[in-house]
Backbone bond lengths (Angstrom), bond angles and torsions (degrees), N, CA, C in turn:
res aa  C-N    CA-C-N  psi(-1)  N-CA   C-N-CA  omega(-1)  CA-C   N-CA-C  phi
1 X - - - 1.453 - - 1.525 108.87 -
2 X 1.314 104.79 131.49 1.774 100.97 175.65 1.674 115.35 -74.75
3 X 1.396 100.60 155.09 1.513 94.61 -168.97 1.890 100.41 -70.21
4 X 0.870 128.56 175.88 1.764 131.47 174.28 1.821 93.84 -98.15
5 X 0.999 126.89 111.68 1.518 152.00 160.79 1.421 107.10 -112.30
6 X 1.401 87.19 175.25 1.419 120.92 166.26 2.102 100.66 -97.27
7 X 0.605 111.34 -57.14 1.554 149.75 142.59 1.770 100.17 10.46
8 X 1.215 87.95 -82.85 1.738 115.89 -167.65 1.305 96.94 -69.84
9 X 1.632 120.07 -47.17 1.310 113.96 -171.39 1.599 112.86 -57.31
10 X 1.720 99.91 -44.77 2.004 90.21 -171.27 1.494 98.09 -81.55
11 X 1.593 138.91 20.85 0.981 132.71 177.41 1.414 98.26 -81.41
12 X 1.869 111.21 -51.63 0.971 117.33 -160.92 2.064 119.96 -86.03
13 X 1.249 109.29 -9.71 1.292 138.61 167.46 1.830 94.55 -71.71
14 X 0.971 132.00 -33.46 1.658 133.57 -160.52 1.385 92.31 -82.73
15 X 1.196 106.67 -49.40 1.818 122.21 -156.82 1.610 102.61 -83.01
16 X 1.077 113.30 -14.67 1.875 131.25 163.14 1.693 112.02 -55.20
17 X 1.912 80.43 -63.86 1.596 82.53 -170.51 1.264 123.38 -78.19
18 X 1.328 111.58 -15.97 1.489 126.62 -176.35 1.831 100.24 -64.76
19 X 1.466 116.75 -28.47 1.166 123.08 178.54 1.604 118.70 -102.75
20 X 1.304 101.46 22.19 1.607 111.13 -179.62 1.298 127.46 93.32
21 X 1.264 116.71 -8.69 1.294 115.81 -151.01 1.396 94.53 -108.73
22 X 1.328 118.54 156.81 1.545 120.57 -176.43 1.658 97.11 -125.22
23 X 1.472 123.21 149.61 1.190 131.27 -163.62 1.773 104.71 -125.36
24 X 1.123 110.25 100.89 1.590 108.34 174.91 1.317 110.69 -107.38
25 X 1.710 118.34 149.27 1.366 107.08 161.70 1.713 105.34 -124.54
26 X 1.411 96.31 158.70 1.249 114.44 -162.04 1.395 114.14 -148.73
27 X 1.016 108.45 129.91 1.387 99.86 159.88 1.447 129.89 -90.34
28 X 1.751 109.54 149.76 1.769 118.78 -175.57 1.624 99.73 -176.99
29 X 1.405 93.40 -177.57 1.601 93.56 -178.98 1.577 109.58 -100.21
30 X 1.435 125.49 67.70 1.114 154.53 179.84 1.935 89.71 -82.17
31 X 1.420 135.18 135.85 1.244 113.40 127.32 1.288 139.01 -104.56
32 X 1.647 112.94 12.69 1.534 114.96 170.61 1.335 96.45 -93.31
33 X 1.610 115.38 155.96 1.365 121.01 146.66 0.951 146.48 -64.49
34 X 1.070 125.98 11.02 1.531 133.31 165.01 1.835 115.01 -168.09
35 X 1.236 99.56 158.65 1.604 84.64 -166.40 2.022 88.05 -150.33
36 X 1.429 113.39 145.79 1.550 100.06 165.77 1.633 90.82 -93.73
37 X 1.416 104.76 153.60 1.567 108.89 169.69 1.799 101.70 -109.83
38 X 1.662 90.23 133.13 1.363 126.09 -174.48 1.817 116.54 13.95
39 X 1.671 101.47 63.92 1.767 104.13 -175.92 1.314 119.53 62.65
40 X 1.296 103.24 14.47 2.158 107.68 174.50 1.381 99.55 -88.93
41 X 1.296 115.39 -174.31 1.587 120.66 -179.81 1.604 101.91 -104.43
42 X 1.185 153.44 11.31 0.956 139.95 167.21 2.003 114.17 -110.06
43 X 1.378 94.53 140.58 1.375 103.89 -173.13 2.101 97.63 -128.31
44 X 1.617 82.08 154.41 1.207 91.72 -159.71 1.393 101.05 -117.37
45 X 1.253 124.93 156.07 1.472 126.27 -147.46 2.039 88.57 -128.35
46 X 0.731 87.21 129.51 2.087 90.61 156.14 1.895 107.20 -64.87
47 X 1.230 126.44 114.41 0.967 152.14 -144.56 1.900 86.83 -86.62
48 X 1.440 102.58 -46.57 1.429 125.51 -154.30 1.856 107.46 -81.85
49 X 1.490 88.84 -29.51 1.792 109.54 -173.04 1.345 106.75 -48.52
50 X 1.511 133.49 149.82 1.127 143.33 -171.60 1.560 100.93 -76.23
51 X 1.283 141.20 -147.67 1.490 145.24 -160.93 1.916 90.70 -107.15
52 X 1.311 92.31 -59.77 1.643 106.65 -167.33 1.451 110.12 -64.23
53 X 1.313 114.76 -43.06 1.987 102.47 166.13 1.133 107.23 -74.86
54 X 1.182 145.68 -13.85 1.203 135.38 161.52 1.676 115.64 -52.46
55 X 1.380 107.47 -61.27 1.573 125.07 179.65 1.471 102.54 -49.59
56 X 0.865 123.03 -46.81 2.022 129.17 -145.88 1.862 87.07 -97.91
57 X 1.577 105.84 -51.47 1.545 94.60 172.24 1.300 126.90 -35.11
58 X 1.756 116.51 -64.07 0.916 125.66 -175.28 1.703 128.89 -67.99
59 X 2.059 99.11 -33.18 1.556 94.63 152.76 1.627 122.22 -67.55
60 X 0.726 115.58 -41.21 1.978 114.09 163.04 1.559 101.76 -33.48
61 X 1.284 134.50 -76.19 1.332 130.83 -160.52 1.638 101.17 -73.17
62 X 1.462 140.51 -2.91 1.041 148.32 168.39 1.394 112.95 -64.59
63 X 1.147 111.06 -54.09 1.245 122.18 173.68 1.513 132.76 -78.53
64 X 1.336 115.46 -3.26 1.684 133.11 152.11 1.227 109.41 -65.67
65 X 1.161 119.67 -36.23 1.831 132.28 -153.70 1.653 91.90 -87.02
66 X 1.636 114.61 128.25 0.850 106.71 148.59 1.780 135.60 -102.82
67 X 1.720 113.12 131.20 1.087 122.88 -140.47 2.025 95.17 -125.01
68 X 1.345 88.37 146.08 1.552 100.82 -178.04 1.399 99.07 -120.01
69 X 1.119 110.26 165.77 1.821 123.85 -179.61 2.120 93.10 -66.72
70 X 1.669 99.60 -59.57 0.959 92.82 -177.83 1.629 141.77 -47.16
71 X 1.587 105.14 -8.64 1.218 112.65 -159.15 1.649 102.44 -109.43
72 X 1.677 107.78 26.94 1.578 102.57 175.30 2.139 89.14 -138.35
73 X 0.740 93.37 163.08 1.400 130.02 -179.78 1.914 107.80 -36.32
74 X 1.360 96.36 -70.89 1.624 113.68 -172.79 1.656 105.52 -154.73
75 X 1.341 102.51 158.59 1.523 134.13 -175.16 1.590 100.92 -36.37
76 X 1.621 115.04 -52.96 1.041 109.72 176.36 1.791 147.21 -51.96
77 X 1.363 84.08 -43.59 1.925 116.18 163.84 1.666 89.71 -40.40
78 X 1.244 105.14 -76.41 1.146 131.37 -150.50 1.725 106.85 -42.14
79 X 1.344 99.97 -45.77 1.759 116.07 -163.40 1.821 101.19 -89.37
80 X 1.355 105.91 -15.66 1.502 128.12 -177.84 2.058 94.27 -80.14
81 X 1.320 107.24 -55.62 1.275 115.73 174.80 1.472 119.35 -41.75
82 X 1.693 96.33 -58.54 1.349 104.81 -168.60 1.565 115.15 -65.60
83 X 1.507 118.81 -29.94 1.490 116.96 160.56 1.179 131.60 -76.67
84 X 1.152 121.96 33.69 1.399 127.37 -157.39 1.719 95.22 -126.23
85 X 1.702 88.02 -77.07 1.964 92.27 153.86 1.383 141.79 -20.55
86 X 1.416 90.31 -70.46 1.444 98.89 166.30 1.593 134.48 -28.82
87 X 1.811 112.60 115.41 1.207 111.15 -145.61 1.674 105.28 -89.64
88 X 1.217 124.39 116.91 1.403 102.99 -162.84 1.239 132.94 -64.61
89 X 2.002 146.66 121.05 0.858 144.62 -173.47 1.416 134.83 -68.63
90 X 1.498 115.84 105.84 1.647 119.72 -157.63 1.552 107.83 -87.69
């Protein structure tokens, strides 16, 4: 599990854009934290959301996305990715 930062979040906002996607927050009467709008690359964040639905939102929509090694930057992204995914074992 990633720790909840400030930290992790622009880690995980980096690793967005590196994959196209642009991350806005906004406020509306949304109640998930994050949403892609209609197959575009930008996803929209609950403006209002605490740090941690923010984080878990955006790993949730991480894991819809299908993602290749090739389709991030460097090794690191990549190994940053792969723990992110990772579904945790109860």
């Amino acid at each position: 599990m990633v720790s909840i930062t400030q930290y992790n979040l622009d880690k995980i906002e980096n690793l967005l854009l590196d994959l196209g996607y642009k991350v806005r927050y906004e406020k509306g009467n949304f109640r998930t934290g994050a949403c892609v709008i209609q197959h575009t690359k930008v996803i929209v964040v609950n403006k209002f959301s605490n740090l941690e639905i923010k984080i878990n939102s955006l790993i949730q929509l991480l894991r819809e996305f299908d993602v290749s090694k090739e389709d991030l930057n460097d090794d690191k992204q990549w190994t940053f990715y792969k723990s992110l995914i990772k579904k945790e074992e109860g």
